[in-house]
N, CA, C and O of each residue as an XYZ file, in Angstrom:
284
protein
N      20.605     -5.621     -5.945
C      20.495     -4.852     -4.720
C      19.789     -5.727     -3.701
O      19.012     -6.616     -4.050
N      20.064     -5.467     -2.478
C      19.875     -6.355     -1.923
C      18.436     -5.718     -1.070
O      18.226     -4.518     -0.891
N      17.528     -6.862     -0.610
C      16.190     -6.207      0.052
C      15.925     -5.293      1.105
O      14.946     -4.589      1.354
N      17.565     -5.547      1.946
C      17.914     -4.457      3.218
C      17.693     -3.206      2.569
O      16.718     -2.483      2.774
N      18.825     -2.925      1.614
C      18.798     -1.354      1.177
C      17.792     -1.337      0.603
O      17.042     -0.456      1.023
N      17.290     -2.085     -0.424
C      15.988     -1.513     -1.347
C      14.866     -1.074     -0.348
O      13.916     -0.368     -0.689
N      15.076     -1.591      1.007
C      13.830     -1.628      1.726
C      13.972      0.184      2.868
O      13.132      0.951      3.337
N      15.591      0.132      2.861
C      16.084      1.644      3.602
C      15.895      2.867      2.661
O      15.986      4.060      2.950
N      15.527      2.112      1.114
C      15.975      3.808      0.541
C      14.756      3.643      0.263
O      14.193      4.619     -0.232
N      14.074      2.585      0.443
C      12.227      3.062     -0.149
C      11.282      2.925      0.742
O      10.269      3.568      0.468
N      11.240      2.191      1.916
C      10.323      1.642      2.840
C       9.638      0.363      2.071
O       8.898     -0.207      2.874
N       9.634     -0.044      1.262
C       9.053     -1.190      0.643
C      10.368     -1.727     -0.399
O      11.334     -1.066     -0.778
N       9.989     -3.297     -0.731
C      10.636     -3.648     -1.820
C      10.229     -2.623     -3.340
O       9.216     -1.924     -3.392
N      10.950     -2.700     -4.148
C      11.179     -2.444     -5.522
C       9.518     -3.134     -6.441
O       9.341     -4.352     -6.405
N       9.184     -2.848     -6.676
C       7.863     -3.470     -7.444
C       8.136     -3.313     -8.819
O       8.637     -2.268     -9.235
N       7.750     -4.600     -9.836
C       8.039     -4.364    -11.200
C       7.125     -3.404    -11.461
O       6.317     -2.788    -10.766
N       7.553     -3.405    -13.132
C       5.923     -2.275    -13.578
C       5.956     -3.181    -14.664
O       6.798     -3.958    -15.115
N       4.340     -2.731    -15.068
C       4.045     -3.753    -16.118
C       4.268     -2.727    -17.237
O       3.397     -3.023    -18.056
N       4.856     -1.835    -17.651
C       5.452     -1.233    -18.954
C       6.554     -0.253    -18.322
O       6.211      0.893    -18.031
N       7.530     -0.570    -18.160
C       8.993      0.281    -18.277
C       8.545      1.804    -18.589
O       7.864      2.239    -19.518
N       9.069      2.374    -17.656
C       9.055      4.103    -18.131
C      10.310      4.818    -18.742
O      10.857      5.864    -18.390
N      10.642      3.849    -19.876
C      11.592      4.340    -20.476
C      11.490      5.114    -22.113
O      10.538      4.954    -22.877
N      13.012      6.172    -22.473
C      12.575      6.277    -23.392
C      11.492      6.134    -24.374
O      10.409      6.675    -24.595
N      12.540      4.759    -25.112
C      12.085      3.869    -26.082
C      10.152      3.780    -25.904
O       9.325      4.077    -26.766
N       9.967      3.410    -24.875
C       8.224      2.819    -24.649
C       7.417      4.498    -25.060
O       6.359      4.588    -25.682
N       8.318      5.832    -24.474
C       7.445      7.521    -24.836
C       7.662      7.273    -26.273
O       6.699      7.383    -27.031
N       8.435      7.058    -26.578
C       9.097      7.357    -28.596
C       7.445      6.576    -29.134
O       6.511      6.940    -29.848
N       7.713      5.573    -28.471
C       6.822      4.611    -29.850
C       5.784      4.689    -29.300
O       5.407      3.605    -29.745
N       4.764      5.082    -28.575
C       3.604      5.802    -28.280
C       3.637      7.015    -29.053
O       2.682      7.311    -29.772
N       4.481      7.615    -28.978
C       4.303      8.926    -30.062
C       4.565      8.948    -31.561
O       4.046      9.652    -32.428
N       5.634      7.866    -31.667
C       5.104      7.609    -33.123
C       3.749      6.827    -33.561
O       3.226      6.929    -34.670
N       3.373      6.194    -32.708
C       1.905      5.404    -33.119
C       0.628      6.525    -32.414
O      -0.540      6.266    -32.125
N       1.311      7.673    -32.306
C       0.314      8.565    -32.526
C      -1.003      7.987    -31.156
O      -2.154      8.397    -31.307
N      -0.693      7.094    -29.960
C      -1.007      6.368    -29.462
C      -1.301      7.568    -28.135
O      -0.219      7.875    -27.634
N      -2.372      8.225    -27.536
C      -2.412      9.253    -26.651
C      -3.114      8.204    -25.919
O      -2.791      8.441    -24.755
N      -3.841      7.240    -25.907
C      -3.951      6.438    -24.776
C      -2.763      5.550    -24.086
O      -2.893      4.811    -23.110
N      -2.095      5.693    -24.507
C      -0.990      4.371    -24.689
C       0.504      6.093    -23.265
O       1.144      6.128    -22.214
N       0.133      6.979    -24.444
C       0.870      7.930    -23.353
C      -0.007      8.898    -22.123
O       0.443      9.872    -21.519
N      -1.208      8.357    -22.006
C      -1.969      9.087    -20.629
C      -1.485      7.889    -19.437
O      -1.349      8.135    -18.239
N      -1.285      6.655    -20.037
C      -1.340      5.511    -19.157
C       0.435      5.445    -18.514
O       0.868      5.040    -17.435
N       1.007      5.927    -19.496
C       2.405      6.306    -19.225
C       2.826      7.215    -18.025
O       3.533      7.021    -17.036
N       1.996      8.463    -18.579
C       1.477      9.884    -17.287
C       1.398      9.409    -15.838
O       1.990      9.789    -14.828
N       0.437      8.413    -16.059
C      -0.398      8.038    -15.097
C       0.688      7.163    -14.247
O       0.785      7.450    -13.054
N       1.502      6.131    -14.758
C       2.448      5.238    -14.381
C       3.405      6.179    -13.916
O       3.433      6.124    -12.686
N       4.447      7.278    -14.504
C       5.054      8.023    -13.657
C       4.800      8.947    -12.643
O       5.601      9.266    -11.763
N       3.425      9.456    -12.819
C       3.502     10.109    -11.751
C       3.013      9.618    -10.410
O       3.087     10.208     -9.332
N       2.332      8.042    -10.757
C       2.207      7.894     -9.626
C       3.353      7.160     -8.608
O       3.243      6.899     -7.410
N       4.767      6.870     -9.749
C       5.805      6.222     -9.173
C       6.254      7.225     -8.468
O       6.572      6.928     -7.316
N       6.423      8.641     -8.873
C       6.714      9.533     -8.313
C       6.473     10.076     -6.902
O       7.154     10.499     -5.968
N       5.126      9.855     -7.201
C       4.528     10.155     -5.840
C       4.562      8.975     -4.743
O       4.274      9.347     -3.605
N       4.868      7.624     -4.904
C       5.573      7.048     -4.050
C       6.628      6.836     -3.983
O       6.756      6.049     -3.045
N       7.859      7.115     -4.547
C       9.096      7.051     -4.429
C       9.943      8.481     -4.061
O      11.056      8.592     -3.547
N       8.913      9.625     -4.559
C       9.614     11.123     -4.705
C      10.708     11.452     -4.778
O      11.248     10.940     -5.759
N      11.398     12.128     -4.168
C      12.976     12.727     -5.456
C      13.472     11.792     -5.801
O      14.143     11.272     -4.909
N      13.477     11.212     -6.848
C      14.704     10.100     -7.278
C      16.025     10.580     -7.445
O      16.878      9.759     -7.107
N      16.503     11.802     -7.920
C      18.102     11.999     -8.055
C      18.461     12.379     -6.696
O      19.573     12.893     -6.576
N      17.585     12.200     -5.393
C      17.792     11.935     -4.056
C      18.446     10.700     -3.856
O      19.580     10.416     -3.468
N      17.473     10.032     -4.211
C      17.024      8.181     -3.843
C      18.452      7.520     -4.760
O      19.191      6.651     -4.298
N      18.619      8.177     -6.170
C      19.915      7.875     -6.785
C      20.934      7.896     -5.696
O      21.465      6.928     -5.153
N      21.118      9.188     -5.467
C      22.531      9.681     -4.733
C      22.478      9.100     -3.248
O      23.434      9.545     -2.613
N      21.622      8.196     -2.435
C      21.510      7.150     -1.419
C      22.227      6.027     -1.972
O      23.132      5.531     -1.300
N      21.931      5.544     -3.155
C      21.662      4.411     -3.683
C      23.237      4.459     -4.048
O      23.958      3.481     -3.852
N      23.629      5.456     -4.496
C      25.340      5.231     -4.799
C      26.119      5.440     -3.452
O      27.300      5.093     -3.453
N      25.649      5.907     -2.438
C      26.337      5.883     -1.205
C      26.516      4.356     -0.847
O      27.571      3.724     -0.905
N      25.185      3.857     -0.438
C      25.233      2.663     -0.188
C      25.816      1.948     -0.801
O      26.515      1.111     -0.231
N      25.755      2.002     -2.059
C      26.989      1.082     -2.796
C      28.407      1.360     -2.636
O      29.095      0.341     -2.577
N      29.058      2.516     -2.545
C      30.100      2.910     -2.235
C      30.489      2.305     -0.521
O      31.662      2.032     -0.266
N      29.959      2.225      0.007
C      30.248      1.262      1.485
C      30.030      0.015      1.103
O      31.100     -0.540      1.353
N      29.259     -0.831      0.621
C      29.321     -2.183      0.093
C      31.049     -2.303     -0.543
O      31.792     -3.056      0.086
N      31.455     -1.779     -1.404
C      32.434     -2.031     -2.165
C      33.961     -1.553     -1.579
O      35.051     -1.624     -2.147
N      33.712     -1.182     -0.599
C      34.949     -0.852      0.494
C      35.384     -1.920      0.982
O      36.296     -1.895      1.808
């Protein structure tokens, strides 16, 4: 994606994270029984949340814009 749009559908570039908020990373915190490991998780989504807010918004931008790219 390119920095124009990343920068129209967010006001800033894209920032890595230093642990993925995926699946896989909730599973194995909860199998290692790991409640620090998932407060820090908490903490990582909601604060992506609260700077990015609706994402199945920000999705459905994000496929527009691509849908005019590919025209």
């Amino acid at each position: 994606m390119s920095e124009s749009i990343s920068r129209a559908l967010y006001g800033v570039p894209p920032q890595p994270h230093p642990i993925p908020l995926y699946a896989a990373t909730l599973h194995s915190a909860v199998a290692r029984n790991d409640a620090a490991e998932l407060d820090s998780l908490i903490c990582q989504a909601e604060a992506y949340l609260e700077k990015y807010g609706d994402l199945p918004t920000l999705i459905e931008q994000l496929k527009t814009e691509i849908a005019k790219l590919e025209r």
